[in-house]
C-alpha positions, 0 to 999 in steps of 0.5 A: 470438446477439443475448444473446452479443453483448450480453455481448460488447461489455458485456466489451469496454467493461468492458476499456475502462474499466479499460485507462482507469483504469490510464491515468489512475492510472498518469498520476496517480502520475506527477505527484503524484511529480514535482509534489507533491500541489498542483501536479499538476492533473487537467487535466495528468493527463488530457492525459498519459493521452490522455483528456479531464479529464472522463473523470478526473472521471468515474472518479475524482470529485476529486483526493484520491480519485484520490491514494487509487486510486494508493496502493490499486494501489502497495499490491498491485501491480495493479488486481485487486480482492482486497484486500492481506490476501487476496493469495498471499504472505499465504496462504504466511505464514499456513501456515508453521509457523516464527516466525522465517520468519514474519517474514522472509516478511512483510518481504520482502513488506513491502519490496516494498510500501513499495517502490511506495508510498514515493514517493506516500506522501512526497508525501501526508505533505508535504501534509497540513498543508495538507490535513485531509482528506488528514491523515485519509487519512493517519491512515486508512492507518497504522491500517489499516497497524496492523490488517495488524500484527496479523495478524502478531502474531496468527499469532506467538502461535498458533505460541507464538512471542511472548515471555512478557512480550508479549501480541498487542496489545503485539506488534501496536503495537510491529511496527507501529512499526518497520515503518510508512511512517513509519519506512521513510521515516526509515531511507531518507530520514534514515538512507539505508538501501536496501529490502535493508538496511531488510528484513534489519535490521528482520526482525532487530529484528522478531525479537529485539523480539518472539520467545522 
């Protein structure tokens, strides 16, 4: 009895925890969108999520790692850990047989990725000129942006859909290119395309730019 009890409440604070953190990332995504990256501080950031400031500093250590917890979640959508390239919609691409449905699937998770992320990721590229250890957080999520593009390019070339001119790492680079944030941002900002238009043109461009 007294062991079930234990177990219990250790459930009841974990559940606590994590119902903290969401509190405090969610507050935190908040701000970095509608203040930039400078002006959001992590006292404000506490008040907003009902905990003290030390509480975020217990969590999250500092700021820049806080930034990087809010874009982990917009990235998958929740706070579960099981890594992006391991969710559902990933399993589905991987066994279908089609090259062409291959890339529609993957865009139309795409879209809905960038969908989440866009917003911080606007704020995070307005601050790394500032910042360098933000500029390598940066850089750290385009290559590993660029490592998920070659699974796609790797499951284009087991269907035998590649083009004969393309090997897996020339497939790899030339969709990372067109479908990074960076690009994203183009089309939205500059381009003013919506994440329907970006997700049909570029499947298209995708798919004429890579498949036999």
């Amino acid at each position: 009895m007294a062991e079930s009890v234990k177990r219990k409440t250790a459930g009841t604070r974990a559940e606590k925890a994590r119902a903290t953190r969401r509190r405090i990332i969610a507050a935190a995504a908040d701000s970095f969108v509608a203040h930039g990256y400078g002006a959001t501080l992590l006292d404000q950031v506490a008040a907003a999520a009902g905990v003290a400031v030390q509480t975020v500093y217990f969590h999250f250590g500092n700021k820049r790692t806080l930034l990087k917890h809010v874009l982990d979640v917009a990235a998958v959508g929740d706070d579960e850990p099981v890594p992006l390239l391991e969710r559902p919609w990933v399993r589905e691409i991987q066994a279908e047989p089609d090259p062409r449905r291959i890339i529609d699937l993957w865009q139309a998770n795409g879209r809905e990725i960038l969908q989440r992320v866009s917003p911080v990721m606007r704020v995070m590229r307005g601050a790394i000129g500032t910042d360098p250890e933000l500029a390598a957080q940066w850089d750290t999520n385009q290559q590993q942006t660029r490592t998920a593009y070659g699974m796609l390019a790797q499951l284009l070339a087991a269907r035998g859909g590649l083009k004969p001119s393309l090997d897996v790492d020339q497939a790899r680079d030339i969709a990372f290119t067109i479908g990074n944030v960076e690009t994203y941002l183009q089309f939205a900002d500059i381009c003013g395309w919506t994440p329907e238009q970006w997700q049909h043109r570029t499947a298209a461009i995708l798919t004429a730019s890579l498949l036999a």
